[in-house]
GUMAR-379188 format. One line per 10 residues: number of its first residue (from 1); their letters; for each residue x, y, z of N, C-alpha, C, O. Coordinates in nm, 3 decimals. Atoms other than C-alpha are relative to their C-alpha. Example, Ala and Ser with C-alpha at 12.3 -4.5 7.8 and 13.67 -1.06 7.14 Angstrom:
2
1> AS> 0.089,-0.119,0.000,1.230,-0.450,0.780,0.090,0.120,0.000,0.194,0.118,0.066 | -0.082,-0.119,-0.006,1.367,-0.106,0.714,-0.077,0.109,0.073,-0.026,0.220,0.090
// end
This chain:
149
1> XXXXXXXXXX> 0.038,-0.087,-0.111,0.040,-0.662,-1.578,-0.092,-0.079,0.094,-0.171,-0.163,0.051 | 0.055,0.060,-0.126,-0.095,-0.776,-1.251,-0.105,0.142,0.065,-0.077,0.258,0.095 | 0.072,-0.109,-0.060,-0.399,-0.603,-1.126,-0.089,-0.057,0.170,-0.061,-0.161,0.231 | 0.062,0.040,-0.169,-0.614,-0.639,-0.763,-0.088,0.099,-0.009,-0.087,0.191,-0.091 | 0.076,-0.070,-0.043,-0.880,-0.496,-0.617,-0.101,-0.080,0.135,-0.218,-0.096,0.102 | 0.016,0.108,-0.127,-0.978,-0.708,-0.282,-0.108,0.142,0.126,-0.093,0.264,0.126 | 0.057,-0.060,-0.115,-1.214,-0.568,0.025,-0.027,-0.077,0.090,-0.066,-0.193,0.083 | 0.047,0.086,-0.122,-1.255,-0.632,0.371,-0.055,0.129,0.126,-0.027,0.248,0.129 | 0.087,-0.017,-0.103,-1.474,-0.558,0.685,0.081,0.056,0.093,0.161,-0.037,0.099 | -0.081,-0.071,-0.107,-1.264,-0.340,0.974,-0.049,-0.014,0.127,-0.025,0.096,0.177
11> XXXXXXXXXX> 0.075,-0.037,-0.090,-1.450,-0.393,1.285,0.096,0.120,0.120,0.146,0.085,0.227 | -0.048,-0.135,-0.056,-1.303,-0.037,1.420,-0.035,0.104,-0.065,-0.068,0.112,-0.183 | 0.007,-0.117,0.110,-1.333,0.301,1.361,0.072,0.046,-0.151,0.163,-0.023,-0.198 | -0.022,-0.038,0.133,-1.268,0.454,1.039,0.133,0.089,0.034,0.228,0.028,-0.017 | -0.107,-0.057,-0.077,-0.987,0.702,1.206,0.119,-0.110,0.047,0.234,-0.096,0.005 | -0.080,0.049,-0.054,-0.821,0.447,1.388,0.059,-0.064,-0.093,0.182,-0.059,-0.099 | -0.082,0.059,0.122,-0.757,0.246,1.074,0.068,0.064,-0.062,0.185,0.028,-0.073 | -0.066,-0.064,0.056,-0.675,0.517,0.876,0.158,0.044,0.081,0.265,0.013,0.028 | -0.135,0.000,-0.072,-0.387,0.618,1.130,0.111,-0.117,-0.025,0.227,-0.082,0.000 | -0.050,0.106,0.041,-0.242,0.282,1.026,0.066,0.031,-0.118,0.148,-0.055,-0.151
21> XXXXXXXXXX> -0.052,-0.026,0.143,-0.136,0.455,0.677,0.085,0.108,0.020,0.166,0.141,-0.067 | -0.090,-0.124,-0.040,0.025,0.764,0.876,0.159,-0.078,0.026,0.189,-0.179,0.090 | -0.173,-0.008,0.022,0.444,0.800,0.791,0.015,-0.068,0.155,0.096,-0.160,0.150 | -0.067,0.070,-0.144,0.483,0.677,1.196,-0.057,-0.127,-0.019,0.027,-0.208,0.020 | 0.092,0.114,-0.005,0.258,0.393,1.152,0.027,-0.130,-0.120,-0.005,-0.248,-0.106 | -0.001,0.100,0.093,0.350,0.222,0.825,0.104,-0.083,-0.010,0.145,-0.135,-0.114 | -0.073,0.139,-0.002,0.580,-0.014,0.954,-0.071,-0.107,0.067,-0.043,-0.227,0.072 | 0.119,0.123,-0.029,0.285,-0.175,1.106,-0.085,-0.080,-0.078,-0.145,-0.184,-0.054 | 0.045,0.068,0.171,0.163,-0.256,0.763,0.032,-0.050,-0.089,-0.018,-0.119,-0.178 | -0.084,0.065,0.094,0.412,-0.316,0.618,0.167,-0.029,0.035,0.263,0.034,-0.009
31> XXXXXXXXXX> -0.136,0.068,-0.101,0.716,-0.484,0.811,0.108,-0.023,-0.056,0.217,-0.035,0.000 | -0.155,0.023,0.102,0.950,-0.541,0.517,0.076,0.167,-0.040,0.186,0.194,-0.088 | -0.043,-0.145,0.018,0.966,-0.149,0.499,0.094,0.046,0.107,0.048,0.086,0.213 | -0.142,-0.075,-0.076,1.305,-0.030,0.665,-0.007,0.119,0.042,-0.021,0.158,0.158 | 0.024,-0.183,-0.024,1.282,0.323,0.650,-0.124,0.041,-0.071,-0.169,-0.038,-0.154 | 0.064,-0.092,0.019,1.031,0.569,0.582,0.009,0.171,-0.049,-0.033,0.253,0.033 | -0.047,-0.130,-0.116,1.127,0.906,0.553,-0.068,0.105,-0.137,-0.054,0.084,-0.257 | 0.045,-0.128,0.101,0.956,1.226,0.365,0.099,0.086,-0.068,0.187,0.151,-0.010 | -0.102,-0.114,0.099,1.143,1.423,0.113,-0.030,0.124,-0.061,0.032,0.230,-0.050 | 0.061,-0.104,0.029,0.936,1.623,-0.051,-0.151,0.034,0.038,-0.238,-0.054,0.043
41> XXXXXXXXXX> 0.117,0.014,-0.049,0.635,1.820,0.070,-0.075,-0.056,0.127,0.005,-0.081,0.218 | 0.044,0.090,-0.106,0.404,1.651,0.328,-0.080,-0.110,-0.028,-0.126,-0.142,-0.138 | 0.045,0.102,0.031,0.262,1.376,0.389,-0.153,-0.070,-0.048,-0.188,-0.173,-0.107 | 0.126,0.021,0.043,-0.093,1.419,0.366,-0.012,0.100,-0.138,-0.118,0.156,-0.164 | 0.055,-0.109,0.141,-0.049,1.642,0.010,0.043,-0.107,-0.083,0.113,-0.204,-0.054 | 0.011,0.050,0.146,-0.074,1.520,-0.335,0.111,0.037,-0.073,0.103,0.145,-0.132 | -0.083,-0.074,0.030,0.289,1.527,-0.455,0.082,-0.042,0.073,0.202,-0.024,0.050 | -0.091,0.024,-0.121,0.431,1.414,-0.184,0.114,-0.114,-0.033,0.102,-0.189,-0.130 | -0.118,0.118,0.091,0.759,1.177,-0.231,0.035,-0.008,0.159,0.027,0.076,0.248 | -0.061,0.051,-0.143,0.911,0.934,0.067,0.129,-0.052,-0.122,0.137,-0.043,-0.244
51> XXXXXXXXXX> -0.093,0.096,-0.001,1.213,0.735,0.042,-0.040,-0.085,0.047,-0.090,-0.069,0.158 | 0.018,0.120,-0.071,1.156,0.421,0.110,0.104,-0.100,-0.026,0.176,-0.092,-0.126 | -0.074,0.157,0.000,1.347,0.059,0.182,-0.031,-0.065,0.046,-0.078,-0.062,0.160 | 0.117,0.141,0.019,1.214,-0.238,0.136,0.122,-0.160,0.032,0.239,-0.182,0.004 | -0.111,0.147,-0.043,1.386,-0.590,0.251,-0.052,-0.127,-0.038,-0.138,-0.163,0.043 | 0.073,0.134,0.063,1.275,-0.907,0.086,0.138,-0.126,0.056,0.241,-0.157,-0.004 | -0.128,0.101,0.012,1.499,-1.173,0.236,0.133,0.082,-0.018,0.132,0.197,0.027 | -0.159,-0.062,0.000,1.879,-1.064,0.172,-0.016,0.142,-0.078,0.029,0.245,-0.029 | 0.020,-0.114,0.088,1.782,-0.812,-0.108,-0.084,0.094,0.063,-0.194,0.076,0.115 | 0.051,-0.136,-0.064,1.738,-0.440,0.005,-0.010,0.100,-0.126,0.077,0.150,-0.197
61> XXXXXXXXXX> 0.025,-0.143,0.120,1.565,-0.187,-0.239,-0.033,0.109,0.058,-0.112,0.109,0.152 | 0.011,-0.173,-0.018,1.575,0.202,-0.208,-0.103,0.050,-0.070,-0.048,-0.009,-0.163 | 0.061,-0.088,0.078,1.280,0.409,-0.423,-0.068,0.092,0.046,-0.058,0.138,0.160 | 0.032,-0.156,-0.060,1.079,0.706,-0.429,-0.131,-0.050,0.013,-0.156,-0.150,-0.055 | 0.147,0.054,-0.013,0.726,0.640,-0.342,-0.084,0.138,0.013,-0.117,0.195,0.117 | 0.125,-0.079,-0.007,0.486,0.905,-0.488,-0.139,-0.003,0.033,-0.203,-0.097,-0.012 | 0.142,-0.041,-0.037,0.149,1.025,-0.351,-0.055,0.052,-0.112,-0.007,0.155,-0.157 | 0.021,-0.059,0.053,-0.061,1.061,-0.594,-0.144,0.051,-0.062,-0.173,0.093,-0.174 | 0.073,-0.018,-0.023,-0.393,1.100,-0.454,-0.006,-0.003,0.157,0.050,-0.089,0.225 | 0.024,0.037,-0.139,-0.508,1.179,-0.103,-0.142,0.083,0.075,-0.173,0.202,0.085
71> XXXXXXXXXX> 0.134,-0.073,-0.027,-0.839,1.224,0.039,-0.059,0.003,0.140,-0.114,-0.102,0.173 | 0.035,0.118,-0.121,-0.934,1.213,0.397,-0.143,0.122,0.010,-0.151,0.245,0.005 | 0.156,-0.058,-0.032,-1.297,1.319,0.451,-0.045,-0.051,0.137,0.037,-0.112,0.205 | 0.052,0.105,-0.123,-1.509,1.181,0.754,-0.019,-0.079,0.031,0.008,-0.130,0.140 | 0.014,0.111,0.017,-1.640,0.924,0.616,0.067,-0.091,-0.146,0.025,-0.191,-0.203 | -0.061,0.050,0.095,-1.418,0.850,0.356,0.139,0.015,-0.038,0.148,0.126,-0.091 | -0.101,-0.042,0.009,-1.017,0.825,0.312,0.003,-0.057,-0.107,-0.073,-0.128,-0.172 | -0.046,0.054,0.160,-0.826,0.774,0.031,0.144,0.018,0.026,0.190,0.079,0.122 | -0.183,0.015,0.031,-0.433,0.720,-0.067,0.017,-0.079,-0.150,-0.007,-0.197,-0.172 | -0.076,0.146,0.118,-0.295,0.588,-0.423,0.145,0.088,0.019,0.157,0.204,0.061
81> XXXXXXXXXX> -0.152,0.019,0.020,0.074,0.593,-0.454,0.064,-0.083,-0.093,0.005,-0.183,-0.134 | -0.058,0.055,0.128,0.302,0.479,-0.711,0.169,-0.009,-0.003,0.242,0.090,-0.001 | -0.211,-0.017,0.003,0.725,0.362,-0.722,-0.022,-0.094,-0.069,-0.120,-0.169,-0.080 | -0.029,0.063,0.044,0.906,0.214,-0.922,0.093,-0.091,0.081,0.164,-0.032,0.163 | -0.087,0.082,-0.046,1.100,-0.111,-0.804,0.086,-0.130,-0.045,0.035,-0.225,-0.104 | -0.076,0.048,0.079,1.414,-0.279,-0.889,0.030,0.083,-0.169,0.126,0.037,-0.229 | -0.028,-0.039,0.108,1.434,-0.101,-1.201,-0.113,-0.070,-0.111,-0.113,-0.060,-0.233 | 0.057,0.113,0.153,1.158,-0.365,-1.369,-0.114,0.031,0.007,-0.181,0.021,-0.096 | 0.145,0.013,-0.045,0.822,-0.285,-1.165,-0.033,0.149,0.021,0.027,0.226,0.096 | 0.087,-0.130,-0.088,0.598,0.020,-1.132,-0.130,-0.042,0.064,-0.222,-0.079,-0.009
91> XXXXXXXXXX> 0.091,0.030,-0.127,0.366,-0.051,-0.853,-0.105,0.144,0.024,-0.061,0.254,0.054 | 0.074,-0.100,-0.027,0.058,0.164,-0.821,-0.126,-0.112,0.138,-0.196,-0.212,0.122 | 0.121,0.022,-0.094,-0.165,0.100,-0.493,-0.103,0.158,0.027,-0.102,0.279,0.004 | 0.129,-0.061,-0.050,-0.474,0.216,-0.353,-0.074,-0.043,0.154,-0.113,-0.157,0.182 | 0.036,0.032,-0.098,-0.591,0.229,-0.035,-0.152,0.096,0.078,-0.164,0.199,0.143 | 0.159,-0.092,-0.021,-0.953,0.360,0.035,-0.075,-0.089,0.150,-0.090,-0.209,0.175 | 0.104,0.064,-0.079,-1.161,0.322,0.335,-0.119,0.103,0.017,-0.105,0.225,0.016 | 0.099,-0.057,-0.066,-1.527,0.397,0.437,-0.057,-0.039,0.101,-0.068,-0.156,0.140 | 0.086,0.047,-0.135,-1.721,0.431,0.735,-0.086,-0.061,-0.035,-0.147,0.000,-0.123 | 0.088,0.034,-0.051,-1.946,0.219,0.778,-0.117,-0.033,0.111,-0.222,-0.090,0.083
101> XXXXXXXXXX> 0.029,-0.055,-0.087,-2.053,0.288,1.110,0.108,0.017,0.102,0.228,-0.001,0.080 | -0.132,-0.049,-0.069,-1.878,0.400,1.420,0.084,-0.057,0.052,0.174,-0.013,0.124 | -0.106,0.111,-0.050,-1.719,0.079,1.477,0.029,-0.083,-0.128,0.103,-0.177,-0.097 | -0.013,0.033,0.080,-1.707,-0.037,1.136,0.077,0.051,-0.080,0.099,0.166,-0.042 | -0.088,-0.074,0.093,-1.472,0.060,0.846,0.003,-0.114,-0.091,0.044,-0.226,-0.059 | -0.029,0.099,0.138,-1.497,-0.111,0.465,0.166,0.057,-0.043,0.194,0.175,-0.064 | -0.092,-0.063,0.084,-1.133,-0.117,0.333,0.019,-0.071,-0.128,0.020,-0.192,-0.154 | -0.033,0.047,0.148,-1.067,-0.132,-0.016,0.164,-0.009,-0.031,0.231,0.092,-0.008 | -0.145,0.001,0.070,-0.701,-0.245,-0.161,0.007,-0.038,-0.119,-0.024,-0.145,-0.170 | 0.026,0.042,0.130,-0.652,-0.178,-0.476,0.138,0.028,-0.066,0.211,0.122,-0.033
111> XXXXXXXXXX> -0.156,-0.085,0.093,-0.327,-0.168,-0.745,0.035,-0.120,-0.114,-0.015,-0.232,-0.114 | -0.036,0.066,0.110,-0.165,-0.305,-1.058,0.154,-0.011,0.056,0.187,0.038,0.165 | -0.127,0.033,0.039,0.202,-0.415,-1.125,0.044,-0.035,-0.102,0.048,-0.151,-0.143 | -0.060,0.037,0.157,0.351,-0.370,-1.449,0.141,0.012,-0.010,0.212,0.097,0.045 | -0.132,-0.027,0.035,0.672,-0.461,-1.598,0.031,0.125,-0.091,-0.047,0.154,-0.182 | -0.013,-0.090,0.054,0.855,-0.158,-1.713,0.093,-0.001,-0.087,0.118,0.105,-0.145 | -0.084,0.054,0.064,1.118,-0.352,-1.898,-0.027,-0.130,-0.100,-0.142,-0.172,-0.111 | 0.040,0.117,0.051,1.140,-0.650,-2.109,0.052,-0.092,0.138,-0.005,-0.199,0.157 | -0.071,0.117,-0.161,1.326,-0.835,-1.755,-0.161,0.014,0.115,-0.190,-0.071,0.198 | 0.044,0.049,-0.099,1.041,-0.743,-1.570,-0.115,-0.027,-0.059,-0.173,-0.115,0.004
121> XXXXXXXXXX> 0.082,0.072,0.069,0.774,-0.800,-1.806,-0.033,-0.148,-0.020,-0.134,-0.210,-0.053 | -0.051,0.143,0.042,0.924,-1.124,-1.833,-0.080,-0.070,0.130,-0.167,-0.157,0.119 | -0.013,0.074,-0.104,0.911,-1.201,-1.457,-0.125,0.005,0.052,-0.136,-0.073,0.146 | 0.082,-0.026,-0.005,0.577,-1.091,-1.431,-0.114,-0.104,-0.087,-0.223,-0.140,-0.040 | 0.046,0.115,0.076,0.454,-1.336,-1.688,0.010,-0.184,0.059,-0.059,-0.285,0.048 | -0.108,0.155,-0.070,0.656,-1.650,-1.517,-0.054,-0.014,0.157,-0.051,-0.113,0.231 | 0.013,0.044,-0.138,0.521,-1.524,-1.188,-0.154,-0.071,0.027,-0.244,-0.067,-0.057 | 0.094,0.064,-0.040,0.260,-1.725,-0.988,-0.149,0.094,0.037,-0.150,0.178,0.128 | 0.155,-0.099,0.003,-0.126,-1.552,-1.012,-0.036,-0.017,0.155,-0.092,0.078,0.210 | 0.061,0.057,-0.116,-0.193,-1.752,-0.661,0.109,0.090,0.077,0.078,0.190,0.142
131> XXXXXXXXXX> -0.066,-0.084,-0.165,0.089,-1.617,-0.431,0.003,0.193,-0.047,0.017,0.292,0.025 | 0.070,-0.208,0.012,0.008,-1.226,-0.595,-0.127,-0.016,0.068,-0.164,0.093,0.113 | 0.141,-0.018,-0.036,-0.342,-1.319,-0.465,0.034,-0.028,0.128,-0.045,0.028,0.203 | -0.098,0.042,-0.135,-0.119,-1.456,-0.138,0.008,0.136,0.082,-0.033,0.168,0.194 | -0.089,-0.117,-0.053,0.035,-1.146,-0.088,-0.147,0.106,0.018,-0.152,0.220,0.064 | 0.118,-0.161,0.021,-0.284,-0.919,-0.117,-0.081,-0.019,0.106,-0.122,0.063,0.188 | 0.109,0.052,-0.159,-0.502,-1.152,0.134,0.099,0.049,0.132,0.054,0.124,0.219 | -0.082,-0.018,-0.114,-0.220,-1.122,0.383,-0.029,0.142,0.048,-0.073,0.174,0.159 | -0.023,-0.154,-0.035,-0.192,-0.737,0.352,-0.142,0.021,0.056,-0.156,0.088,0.158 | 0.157,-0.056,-0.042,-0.577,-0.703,0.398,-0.003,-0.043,0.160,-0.034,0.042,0.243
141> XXXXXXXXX> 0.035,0.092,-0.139,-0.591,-0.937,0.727,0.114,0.082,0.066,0.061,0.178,0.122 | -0.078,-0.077,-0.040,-0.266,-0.776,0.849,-0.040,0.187,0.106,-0.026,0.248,0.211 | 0.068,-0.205,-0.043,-0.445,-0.381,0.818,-0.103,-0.053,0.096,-0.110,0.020,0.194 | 0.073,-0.024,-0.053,-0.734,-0.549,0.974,0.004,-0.046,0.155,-0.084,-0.019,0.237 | -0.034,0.050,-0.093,-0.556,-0.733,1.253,0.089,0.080,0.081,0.128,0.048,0.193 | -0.090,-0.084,-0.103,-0.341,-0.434,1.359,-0.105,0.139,0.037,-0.065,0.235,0.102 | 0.150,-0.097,-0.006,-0.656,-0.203,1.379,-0.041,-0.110,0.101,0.046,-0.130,0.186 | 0.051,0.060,-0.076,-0.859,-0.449,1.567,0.074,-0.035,0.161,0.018,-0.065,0.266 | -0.110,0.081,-0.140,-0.528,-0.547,1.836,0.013,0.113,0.063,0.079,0.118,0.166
// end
């Protein structure tokens, strides 16, 4: 299992970032995501299920991507979510921010990745610790570079 927990500095509001995690918005975060689309419920409830598709290079995956926390306060949001992918990985993130003042915003990214098979257990073992730590810096600088632009 692969775990994270990374933070970074927002210089923007706390709102404006958070909008960055809203169903219209999260192809700005995440660019390999194809579709979006709600299925069950809404989007800010606990419960909530998207469809999603994901594009890695040639390979296109379909899953369900549960909500399965969501908190938005004034000075404090929240999101974890959880899919399974490929059939090998369950993916749980976390995405928390606080105000820090009215131009400031701390965000936290946080999540594991466990194999749910012996194939992905496997691949998970074999994979590289540095480009998982790759992939996590990117996403942080990314949220904080499409907030800031």
């Amino acid at each position: 299992m692969i775990q994270w927990k990374e933070e970074i500095i927002i210089n923007k509001n706390i709102e404006d970032v958070w909008n960055l995690f809203r169903d219209k918005n999260i192809k700005r975060i995440m660019p390999k995501v194809e579709e979006h689309k709600l299925i069950e419920k809404k989007e800010h409830e606990v419960g909530a299920k998207h469809e999603q598709t994901y594009r890695e290079g040639k390979r296109v995956e379909t899953y369900i991507v549960e909500t399965l926390a969501y908190e938005e306060l004034v000075e404090r949001k929240h999101k974890q979510i959880r899919f399974v992918i490929g059939k090998a990985f369950e993916v749980t993130l976390s995405f928390t921010l606080l105000q820090n003042s009215n131009t400031q915003t701390k965000f936290t990214y946080e999540g594991t990745n466990k194999g749910v098979n012996f194939v992905g257990r496997a691949m998970l073992k074999l994979g590289n610790e540095k480009s998982n730590y790759k992939v996590v810096e990117e996403f942080l600088h990314r949220v904080k570079n499409e907030a800031e632009n």
